[in-house]
C-alpha positions as CSV (number, residue, x, y, z in Angstrom):
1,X,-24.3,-33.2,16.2
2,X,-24.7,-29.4,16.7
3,X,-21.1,-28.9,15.1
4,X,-21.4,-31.3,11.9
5,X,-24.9,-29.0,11.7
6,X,-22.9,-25.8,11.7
7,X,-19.9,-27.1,10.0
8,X,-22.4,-27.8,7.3
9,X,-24.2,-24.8,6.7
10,X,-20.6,-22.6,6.8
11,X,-19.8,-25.0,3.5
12,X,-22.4,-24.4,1.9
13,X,-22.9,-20.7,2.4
14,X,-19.1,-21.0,1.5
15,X,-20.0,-22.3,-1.7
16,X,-22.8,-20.6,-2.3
17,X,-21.0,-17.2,-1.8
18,X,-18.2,-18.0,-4.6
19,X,-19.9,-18.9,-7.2
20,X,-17.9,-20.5,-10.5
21,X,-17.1,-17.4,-11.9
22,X,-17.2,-15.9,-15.4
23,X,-16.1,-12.9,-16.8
24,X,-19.4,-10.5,-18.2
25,X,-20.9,-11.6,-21.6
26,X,-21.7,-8.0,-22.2
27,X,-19.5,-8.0,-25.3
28,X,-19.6,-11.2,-26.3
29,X,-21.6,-9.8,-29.4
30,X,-18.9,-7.9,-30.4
31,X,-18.3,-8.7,-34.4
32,X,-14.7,-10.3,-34.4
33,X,-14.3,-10.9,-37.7
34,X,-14.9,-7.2,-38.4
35,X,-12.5,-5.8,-36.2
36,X,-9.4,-8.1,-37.7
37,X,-10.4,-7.4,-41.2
38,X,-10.1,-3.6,-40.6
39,X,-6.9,-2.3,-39.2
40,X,-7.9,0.6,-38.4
41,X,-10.6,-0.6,-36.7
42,X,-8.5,-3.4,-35.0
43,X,-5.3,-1.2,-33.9
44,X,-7.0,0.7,-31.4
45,X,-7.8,-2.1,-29.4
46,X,-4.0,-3.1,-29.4
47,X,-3.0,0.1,-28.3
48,X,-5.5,-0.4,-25.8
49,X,-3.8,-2.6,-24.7
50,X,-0.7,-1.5,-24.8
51,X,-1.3,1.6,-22.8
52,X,-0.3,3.2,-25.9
53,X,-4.0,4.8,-26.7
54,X,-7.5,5.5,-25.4
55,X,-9.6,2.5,-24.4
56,X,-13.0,1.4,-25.7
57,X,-15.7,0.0,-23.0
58,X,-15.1,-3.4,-24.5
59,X,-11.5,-2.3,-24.6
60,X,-11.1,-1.9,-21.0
61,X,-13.1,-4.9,-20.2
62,X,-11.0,-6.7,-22.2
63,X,-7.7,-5.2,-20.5
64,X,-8.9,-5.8,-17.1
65,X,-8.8,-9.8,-17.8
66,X,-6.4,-10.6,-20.6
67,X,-3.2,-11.5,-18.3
68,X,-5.0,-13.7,-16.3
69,X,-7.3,-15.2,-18.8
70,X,-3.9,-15.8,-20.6
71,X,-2.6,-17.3,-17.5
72,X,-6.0,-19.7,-17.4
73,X,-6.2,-20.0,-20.6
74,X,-9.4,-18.7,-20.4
75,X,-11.0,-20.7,-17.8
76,X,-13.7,-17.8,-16.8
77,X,-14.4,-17.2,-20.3
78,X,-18.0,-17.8,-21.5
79,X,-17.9,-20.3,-24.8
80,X,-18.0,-17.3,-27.4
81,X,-14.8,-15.6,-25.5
82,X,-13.1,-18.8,-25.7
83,X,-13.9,-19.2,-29.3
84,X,-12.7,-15.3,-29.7
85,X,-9.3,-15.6,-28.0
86,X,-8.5,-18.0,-29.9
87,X,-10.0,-16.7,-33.1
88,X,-7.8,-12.9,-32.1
89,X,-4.8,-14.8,-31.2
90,X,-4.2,-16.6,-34.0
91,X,-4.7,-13.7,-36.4
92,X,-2.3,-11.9,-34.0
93,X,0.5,-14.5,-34.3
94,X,-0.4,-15.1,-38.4
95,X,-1.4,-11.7,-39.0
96,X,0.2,-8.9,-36.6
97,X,3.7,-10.6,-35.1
98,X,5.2,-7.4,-34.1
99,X,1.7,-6.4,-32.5
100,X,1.8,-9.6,-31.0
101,X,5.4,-9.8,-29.9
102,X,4.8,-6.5,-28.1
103,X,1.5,-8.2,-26.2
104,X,3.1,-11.4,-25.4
105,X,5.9,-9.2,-23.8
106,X,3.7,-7.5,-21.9
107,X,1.0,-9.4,-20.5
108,X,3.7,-13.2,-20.2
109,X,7.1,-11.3,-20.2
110,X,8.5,-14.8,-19.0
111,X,6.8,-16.4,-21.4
112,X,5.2,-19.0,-19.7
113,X,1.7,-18.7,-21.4
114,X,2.2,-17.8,-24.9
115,X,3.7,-20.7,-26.7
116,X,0.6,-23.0,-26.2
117,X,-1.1,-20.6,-27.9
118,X,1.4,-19.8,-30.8
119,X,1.5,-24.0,-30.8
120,X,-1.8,-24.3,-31.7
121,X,-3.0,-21.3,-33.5
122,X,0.1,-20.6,-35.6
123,X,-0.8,-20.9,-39.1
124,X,-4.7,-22.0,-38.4
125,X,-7.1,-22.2,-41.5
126,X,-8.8,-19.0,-42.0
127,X,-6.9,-16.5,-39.8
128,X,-6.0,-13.9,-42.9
């Protein structure tokens, strides 16, 4: 009895201890549509990511998760991130295909991730 009482609490302090994780909403406010209607506001943050420039708070925050939200396709990612990604990557593919050639090389240079997203966002209503 005593072990079924200990195995017990060890689960749930197990549990409790790795909680379902998400990445910080601190930028989730973050006016999308903004950035990819301005390059010049927009190309910074790619070269963020790149390592090819200076990186932004939201920048880095960003950098520190994209390969494995790629690889999850954004499992950790709060609703408005999800909505984001998508919302970024398909003016990436539509809009920026060099920018996003150099990305996808980068952050899925087998490219194992990338093609369910050029799938379904390639060519999606309203990403000019």
């Amino acid at each position: 009895m005593n072990t079924l009482l200990v195995f017990c609490i060890i689960t749930v302090v197990a549990v409790s201890a790795r909680p379902n994780e998400q990445y910080s909403d601190k930028y989730d406010s973050v006016d999308l549509k903004q950035i990819l209607a301005n390059k010049r506001l927009l190309h910074p943050y790619i070269k963020c990511l790149l390592d090819q420039g200076k990186c932004s708070p939201d920048g880095k925050e960003l950098k520190s998760h994209i390969k494995e939200a790629l690889e999850n396709y954004c499992a950790k990612c709060t609703e408005t991130q999800q909505k984001g990604t998508k919302e970024v990557i398909g003016h990436l593919i539509n809009n920026e295909p060099g920018y996003w050639q150099e990305l996808s090389k980068k952050y899925d240079s087998e490219g194992k991730y990338v093609h369910k997203y050029e799938d379904e966002l390639r060519h999606i209503k309203g990403s000019k």
